[in-house]
C-alpha positions, 0 to 999 in steps of 0.5 A: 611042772606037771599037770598031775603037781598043779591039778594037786595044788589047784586042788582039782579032783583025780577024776575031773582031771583024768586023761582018760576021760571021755567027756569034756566041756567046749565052751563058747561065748553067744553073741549078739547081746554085749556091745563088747562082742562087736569088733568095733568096740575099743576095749581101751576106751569103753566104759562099762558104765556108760550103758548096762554094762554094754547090754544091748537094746534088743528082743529076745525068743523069751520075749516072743514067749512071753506073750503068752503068758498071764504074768505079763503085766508090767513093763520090764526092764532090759536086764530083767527082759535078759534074764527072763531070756537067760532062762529061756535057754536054757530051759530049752536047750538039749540036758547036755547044753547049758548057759550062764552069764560071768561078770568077769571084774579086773581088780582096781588098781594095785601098787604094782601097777603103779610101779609098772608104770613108773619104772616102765614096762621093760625094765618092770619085767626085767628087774624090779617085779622081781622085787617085793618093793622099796623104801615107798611101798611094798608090791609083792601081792600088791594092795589097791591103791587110793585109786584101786579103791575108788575104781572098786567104789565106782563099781559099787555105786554102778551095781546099786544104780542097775539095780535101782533102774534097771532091777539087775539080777544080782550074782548067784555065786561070787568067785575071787582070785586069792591075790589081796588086791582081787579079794580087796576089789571084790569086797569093796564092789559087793559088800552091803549091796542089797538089791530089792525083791521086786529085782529077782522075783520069787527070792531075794539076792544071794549072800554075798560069800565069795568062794576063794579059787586059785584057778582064778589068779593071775598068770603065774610069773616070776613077778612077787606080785603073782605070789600069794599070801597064806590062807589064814591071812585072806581067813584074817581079812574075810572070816565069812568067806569060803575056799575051794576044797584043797585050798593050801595053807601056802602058795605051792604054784609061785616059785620064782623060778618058772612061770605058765605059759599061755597054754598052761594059764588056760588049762588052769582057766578051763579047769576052774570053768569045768568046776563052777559048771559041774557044780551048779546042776542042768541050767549051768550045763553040766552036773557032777554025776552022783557018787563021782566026779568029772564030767556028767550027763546033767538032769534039771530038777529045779533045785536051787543050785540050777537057779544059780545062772548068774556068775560073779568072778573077780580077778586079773587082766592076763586071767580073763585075757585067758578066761576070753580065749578059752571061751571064744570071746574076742580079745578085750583086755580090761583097764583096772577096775573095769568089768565085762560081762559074757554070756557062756554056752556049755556043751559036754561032748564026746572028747576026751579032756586035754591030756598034755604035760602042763609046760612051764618056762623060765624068764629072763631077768637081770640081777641088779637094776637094767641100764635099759630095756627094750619091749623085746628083752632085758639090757643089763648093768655092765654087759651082763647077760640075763640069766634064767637060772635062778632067783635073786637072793634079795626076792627068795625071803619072804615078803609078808 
């Protein structure tokens, strides 16, 4: 698949995808402010709710700043002494650099999942992901599961506790992977959360309207679980919310037959980042420039969509496993439910965008159910050897 077929089916603009480009965004993670930078911390054990979401007890510049101010006339929390910083760089920082912390929220636990665990990872991927489900249940899109819905609720109930005592600022925009089961997760952590006036001093919180982006799907597969539903079907589920422009009407990246390789998922994770920071003016780090698209040299002028620091994006572990890499962030895969909040710097510099063909590969899998497999490939019935040519006829129909 070329870059040209999924820049079209992603819906990206013909400039901000343009080889001959002569700015792009290099992004990196700052550090020393979430205890999920530090090397020591295991990502398999670390709870995000077991301290301000891994926010670390510290002084900031802004702090020092602040002392000279008149408005310094309460005691202020840790998450409000880190936005107070947040802003602080960017305000700070050269027109061409700029800051925003993303929540980045794996959805909770999907019926796929499950299977996964059932079957076991091996034979998962050498056969039954390649199934839409069985007699019990159905994962082709996967649904949450009783216990993906009470991860998503425990996420709720954390963002009402951090904003009850530590008067955390809420998300400016929230973004969400198509699949049912991030779109689920995201509705069921946000829905009815109102945090009070006092948490975001001089506004109240943005509404929560997700936009729908398929830049933020999971890695696309061979598995019918990274196959999408129809955009009327996610419009049934949440009339109110909102799709990128050029959002279609079907899944046109799925097709069973070709999957991304890692290159090709963080190009995909690169451009969606491009387009929220392009979006959302000088304090984001870039802006559109007036009249096109692609990368601009960005101007502060106060507006609202400079104010929009805070990021919420929900989605899948292999896309913020690609998410992480594209910005520097250490490996930290994230168990279902869990979030991991990241502070990201954006610089516009003098390089051209990634020009190369995007690479998409086909896998291996058996066409009945495998006698076994192994981490390192499939063992199929009979002696048969796995093939790459096609799908199974039974996976082809559609599922939904």
């Amino acid at each position: 698949m070329k870059l040209s077929t999924v820049t079209a089916a992603l819906g990206l603009s013909a400039a901000a995808a343009s080889a001959s480009s002569s700015k792009s965004i290099n992004y990196t993670t700052v550090q020393g402010y979430f205890i999920q930078n530090d090397p020591s911390t295991d990502p398999s054990s670390f709870d995000y709710t077991s301290h301000n979401f891994g926010l670390l007890d510290r002084t900031y510049d802004a702090d020092k700043a602040a002392q000279h101010s008149s408005s310094r006339a309460r005691n202020i929390t840790q998450w409000e002494r880190f936005h107070r910083q947040l802003e602080y760089l960017n305000t700070n920082s050269p027109k061409h650099v700029g800051y925003k912390l993303f929540f980045l929220g794996r959805h909770g636990e999907g019926w796929h999942n499950a299977a996964e665990d059932y079957f076991g990872t091996p034979a998962w991927n050498c056969y039954y992901s390649l199934l839409t489900g069985n007699a019990t249940t159905t994962w082709a899109d996967a649904d949450l599961t009783p216990e993906g819905i009470r991860q998503a609720k425990v996420a709720h109930a954390y963002w009402a506790s951090q904003s009850k005592e530590q008067k955390i600022h809420f998300p400016d925009a929230y973004y969400s992977s198509p699949l049912t089961r991030s779109l689920k997760t995201a509705n069921l952590t946000f829905v009815g959360l109102r945090p009070p006036l006092s948490a975001q001093p001089g506004s109240n919180a943005a509404a929560f309207v997700p936009q729908v982006k398929e830049g933020f799907r999971e890695g696309i597969s061979l598995h019918t679980c990274d196959r999408r539903r129809s955009r009327s079907y996610i419009e049934g589920l949440f009339p109110d919310w909102t799709f990128e422009e050029g959002f279609s009407e079907e899944d046109e990246l799925w097709t069973g037959v070709r999957g991304e390789t890692s290159e090709a998922q963080d190009l995909r994770s690169r451009r969606a980042l491009d387009d929220i920071f392009n979006a959302q003016g000088r304090t984001g780090g870039v802006n559109k420039p007036r009249g096109g698209g692609g990368v601009g040299v960005p101007n502060y002028d106060g507006d609202e969509d400079d104010k929009k620091l805070v990021i919420s994006v929900t989605a899948h572990s292999g896309e913020i496993t690609s998410i992480l890499r594209v910005v520097g962030h250490r490996e930290f895969k994230l168990n279902t439910g869990a979030v991991i909040p990241v502070l990201i710097r954006a610089e516009v510099v003098n390089e051209p965008e990634p020009t190369a063909t995007v690479s998409w590969t086909a896998s291996a899998h058996c066409t009945a159910a495998p006698v076994t497999s192994t981490a390192s490939g499939c063992v199929c019935a009979s002696s048969v050897a796995p093939v790459t040519t096609g799908f199974p006829v039974f996976a082809t129909e559609t599922p939904y």
